[in-house]
C-alpha positions, -999 to 999 in steps of 0.1 A, spaced: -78 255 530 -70 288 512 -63 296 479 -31 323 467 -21 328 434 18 321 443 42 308 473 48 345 474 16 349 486 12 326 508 45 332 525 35 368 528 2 362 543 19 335 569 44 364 579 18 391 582 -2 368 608 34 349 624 24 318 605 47 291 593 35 278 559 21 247 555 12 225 528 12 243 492 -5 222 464 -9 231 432 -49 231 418 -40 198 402 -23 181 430 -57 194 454 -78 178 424 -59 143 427 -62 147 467 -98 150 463 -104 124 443 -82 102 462 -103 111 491 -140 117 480 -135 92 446 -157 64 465 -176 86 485 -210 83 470 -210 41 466 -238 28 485 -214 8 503 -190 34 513 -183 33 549 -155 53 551 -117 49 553 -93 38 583 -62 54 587 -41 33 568 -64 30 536 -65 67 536 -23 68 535 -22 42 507 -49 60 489 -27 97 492 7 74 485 -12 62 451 -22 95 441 14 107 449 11 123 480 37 109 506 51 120 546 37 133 577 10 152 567 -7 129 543 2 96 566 -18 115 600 
């Protein structure tokens, strides 16, 4: 993950190194991912997530497609 202060940025860095962007979030939408990720993380009983509970959780906190289904 890397942080730029606009899309500008980040398109520019992708076309200095012949990079297609990828996912851009905003600071909040990375805070929502997190907790939709880590919220649970430090429950004794965690065990970790399958693949499907780890979609559901991203399509709860909003986060839908491809990239957050893989």
């Amino acid at each position: 993950m890397l942080l730029f202060r606009s899309e500008e940025g980040v398109r520019a860095w992708c076309a200095a190194r012949g990079r297609e962007p990828g996912a851009m979030l905003s600071l909040d939408e990375a805070w929502r991912a997190a907790v939709a990720w880590f919220g649970d993380a430090l429950d004794p009983a965690f065990r970790g997530h399958t693949p499907e509970d780890t979609a559901r959780r991203f399509a709860a906190a909003g986060f839908y497609g491809a990239f957050w289904e893989a």
